[in-house]
N, C-alpha and C positions, 0 to 999 in steps of 0.2 A: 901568329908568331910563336915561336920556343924559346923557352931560355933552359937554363941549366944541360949536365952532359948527365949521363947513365951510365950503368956499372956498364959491363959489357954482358955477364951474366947473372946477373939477381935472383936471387931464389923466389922473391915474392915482388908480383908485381900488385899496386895499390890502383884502384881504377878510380876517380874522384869528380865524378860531373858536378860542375857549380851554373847555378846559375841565380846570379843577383843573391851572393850568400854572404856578403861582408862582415854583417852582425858575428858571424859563429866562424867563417872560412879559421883564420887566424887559429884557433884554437880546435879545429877540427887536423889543420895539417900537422898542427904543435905535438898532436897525440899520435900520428902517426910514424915523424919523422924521430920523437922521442920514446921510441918502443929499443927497448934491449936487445931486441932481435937487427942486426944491419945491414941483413944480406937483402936489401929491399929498394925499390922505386917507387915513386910515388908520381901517378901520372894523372895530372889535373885538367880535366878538358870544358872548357868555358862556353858557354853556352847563347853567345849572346849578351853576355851583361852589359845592365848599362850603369850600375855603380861601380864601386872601386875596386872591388871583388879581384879582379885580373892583377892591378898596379899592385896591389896587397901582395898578393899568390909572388908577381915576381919579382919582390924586394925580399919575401923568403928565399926562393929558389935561385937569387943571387951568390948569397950566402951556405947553400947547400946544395950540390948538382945532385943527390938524390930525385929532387923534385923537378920533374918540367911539365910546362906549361902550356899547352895550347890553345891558341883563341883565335879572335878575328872570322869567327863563322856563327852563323847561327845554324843547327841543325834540329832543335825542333823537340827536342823533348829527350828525358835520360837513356830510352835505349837507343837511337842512334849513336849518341855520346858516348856511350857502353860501348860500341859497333867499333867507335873511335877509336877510343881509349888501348879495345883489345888490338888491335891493329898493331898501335906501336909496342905493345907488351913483350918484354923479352923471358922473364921471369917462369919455372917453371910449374908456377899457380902464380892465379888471380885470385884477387880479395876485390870486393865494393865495401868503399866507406865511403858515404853521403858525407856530402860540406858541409852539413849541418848536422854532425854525428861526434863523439868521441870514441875512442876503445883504450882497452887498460893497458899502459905502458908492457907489459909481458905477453900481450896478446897473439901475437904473432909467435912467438918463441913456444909459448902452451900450444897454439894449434898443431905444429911442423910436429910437433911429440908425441901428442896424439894422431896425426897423422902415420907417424914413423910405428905405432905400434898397430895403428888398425889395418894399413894399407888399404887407407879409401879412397876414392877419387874426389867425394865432395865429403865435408866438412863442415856442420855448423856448432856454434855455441850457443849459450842463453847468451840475452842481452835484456840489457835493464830500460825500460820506459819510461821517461822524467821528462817533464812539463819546462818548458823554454823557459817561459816565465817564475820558475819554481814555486808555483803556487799551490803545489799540490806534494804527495807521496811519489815514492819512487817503487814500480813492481817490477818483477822481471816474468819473462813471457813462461820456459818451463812450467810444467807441473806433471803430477803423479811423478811416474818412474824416468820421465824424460830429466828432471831437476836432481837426479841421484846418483844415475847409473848410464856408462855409455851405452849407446846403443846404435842398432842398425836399422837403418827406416826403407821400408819396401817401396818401391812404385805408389800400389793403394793406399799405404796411409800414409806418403805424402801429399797425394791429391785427397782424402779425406780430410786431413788437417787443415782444407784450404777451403773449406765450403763458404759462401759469402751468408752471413747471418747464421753460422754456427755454433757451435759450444769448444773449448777444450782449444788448445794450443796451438795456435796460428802460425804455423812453421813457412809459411812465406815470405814471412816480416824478418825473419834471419839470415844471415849476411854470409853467404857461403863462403870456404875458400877451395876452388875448384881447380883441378890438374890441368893445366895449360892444354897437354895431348891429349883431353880426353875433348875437349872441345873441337881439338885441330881435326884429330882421326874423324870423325862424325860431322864434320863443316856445320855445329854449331853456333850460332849467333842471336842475340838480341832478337826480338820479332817488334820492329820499328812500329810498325800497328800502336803498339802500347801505352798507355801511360803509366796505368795503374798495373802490377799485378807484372811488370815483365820479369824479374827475376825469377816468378814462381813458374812459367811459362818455360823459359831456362832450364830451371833445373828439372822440373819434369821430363822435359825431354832425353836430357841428358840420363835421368832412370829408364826411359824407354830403349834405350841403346847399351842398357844393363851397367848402365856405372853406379859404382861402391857407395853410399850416401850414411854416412858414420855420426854421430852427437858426440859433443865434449859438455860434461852436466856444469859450465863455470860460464859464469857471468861475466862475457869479458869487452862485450858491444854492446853500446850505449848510445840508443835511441833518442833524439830530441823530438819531443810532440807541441808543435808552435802550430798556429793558423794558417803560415804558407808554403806547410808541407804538402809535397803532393800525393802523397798517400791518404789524405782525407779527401782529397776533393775526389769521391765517387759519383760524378755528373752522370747523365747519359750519354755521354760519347765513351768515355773512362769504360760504361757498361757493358755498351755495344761493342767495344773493341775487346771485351772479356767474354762475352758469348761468343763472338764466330771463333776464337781461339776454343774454347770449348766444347762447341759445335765438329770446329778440327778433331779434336782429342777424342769426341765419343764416337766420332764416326772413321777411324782410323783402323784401317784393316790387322787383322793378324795378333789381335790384342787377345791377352787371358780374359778370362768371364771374370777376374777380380780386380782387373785392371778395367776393364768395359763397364761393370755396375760401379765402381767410382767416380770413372769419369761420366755419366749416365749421372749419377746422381750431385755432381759436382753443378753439371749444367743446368739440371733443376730448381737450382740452389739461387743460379744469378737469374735465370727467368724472373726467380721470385721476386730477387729485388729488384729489377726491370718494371716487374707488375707494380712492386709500391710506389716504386719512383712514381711510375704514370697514376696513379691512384692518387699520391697525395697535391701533382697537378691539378688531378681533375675536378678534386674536392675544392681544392685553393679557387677555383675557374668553376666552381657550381656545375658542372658539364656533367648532367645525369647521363647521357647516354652514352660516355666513356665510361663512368661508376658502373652502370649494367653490364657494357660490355666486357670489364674487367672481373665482375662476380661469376659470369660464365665462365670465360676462355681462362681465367688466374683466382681460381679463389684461395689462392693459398696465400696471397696477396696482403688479403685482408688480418691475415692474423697477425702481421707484424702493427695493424694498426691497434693492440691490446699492450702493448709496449709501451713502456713511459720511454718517452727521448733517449732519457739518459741510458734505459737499456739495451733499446736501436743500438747507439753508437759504440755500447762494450759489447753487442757480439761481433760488430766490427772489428775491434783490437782487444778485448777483453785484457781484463786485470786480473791476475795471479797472483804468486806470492809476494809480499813487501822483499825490498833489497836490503839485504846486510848495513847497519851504519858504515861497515869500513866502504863500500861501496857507493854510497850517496855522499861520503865523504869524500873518496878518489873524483867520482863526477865534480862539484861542486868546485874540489881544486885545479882540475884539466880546466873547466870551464876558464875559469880564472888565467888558465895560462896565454888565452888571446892578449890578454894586456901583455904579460913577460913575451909573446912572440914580437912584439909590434917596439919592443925597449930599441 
């Protein structure tokens, strides 16, 4: 079903897959639809829930036609829902803000500005990483010159930024906002395969086809890191459906040799966590003759087993700089505003 109406033409449209997100929805839409910026939609496409999540969404979206809502389907995981989402978009960019996200009430209004001065087609900012349960510090992903200075990021060092068990600033995890036409001209979409990793798949593409990909150095997306995000669950299927996309990428005709040894060593990257995954199986299940067979065919496997846990999982998302107090202070207050949405 839908509720709410839509501008007729929006400058931004808000793309917002929930699925079973009631804890945070409330205050995730709160931040969106309370941005300075109004030339905007916000379009929520449900997933399936089976908590309250939807009834929430449209006792909002009663009260403000910016927002509608879709639901009554299950489609199966965020890029289809993305697939969705763009479909009804009128807006001449798209944003993804996750349900279980915040961003800075002026966020939208600083992107369109730096947009207007770069003339880019995509768009990211820093965005700050804060623990659900606030039990932790708040970093934001930038570093070096990326956290200073605008900049323009090539093809190669956006897929170098993305290597699985890397160093250095995970430009994946950044929430683009992308020129509607630059998707339409290029029949652009989602690659439904996905679970893990489809935004990055996206925008790579999208540089393939020579579109503008510009940084704003400000903190303005605001990452929640809880246990039932699906950004951490790296299973093996999450994996395999990251390789043959890979596998695409490096064997894709007509590429530069700079774009070709990225993507070449991009693949080598998930092989490797492929190899631990089955490695730290095989150990758990005593199965020497997978151990062997993995020393031969993956020894490079083996060296993430020198790694303590904890540092496995930061080259996953790595920690960077601490966030500014006025900014762990913005989060903290946004959070807080699911209770004033719900008044």
């Amino acid at each position: 079903m839908t509720t709410g109406t839509r501008d007729d033409h929006p400058s931004v449209s808000v793309l917002m897959a929930n699925y079973n997100s009631a804890p945070y929805l409330a205050a995730a839409i709160a931040s969106v639809l309370g941005q300075d910026f109004t030339s905007l939609e916000l379009i929520l496409v449900d997933d399936g829930s089976s908590d309250d999540s939807v009834a929430l969404a449209e006792r909002i979206a009663a009260d403000d036609p910016r927002l509608r809502v879709f639901s009554g389907k299950r489609f199966g995981g965020p890029a289809p829902v993305r697939n969705f989402a763009l479909d009804q978009a009128r807006g001449d960019w798209v944003a993804v803000v996750d349900s279980d996200d915040l961003i800075h009430p002026e966020r939208f209004s600083r992107l369109m500005a730096a947009i207007e001065a770069s003339g880019a087609d995509i768009l990211i900012d820093d965005l700050a990483i804060f623990d659900g349960d606030g039990s932790s510090g708040v970093d934001t992903m930038f570093e070096g010159p990326l956290a200073t200075t605008p900049s323009t990021i090539s093809e190669p060092t956006y897929i170098r930024s993305n290597f699985l068990s890397g160093k250095g600033t995970k430009l994946g995890y950044a929430k683009p906002v992308i020129r509607r036409a630059s998707l339409e001209a290029n029949g652009i979409r989602y690659n439904e395969a996905m679970r893990i990793g489809e935004d990055y798949d996206l925008i790579v593409r999208l540089l393939g086809k020579g579109c503008v990909m510009a940084t704003l150095p400000e903190t303005l997306y605001f990452y929640r890191k809880h246990s039932a995000s699906i950004s951490h669950r790296l299973d093996m299927a999450a994996l395999t459906a990251l390789e043959a996309a890979a596998v695409a990428a490096a064997t894709a005709p007509d590429q530069s040799p700079a774009v070709l040894a990225a993507n070449t060593d991009r693949l080598k990257s998930i092989r490797r966590a492929i190899g631990f995954d089955r490695l730290v199986s095989a150990i758990k299940a005593a199965d020497v003759a997978t151990i062997l067979s993995l020393l031969v065919r993956q020894p490079s496997a083996f060296t993430l087993l020198y790694l303590p846990v904890a540092a496995r999982l930061r080259s996953l998302f790595p920690k960077h700089r601490p966030a500014s107090p006025e900014i762990v202070s913005m989060i903290a207050d946004l959070d807080r505003s699911s209770v004033r949405a719900l008044q």
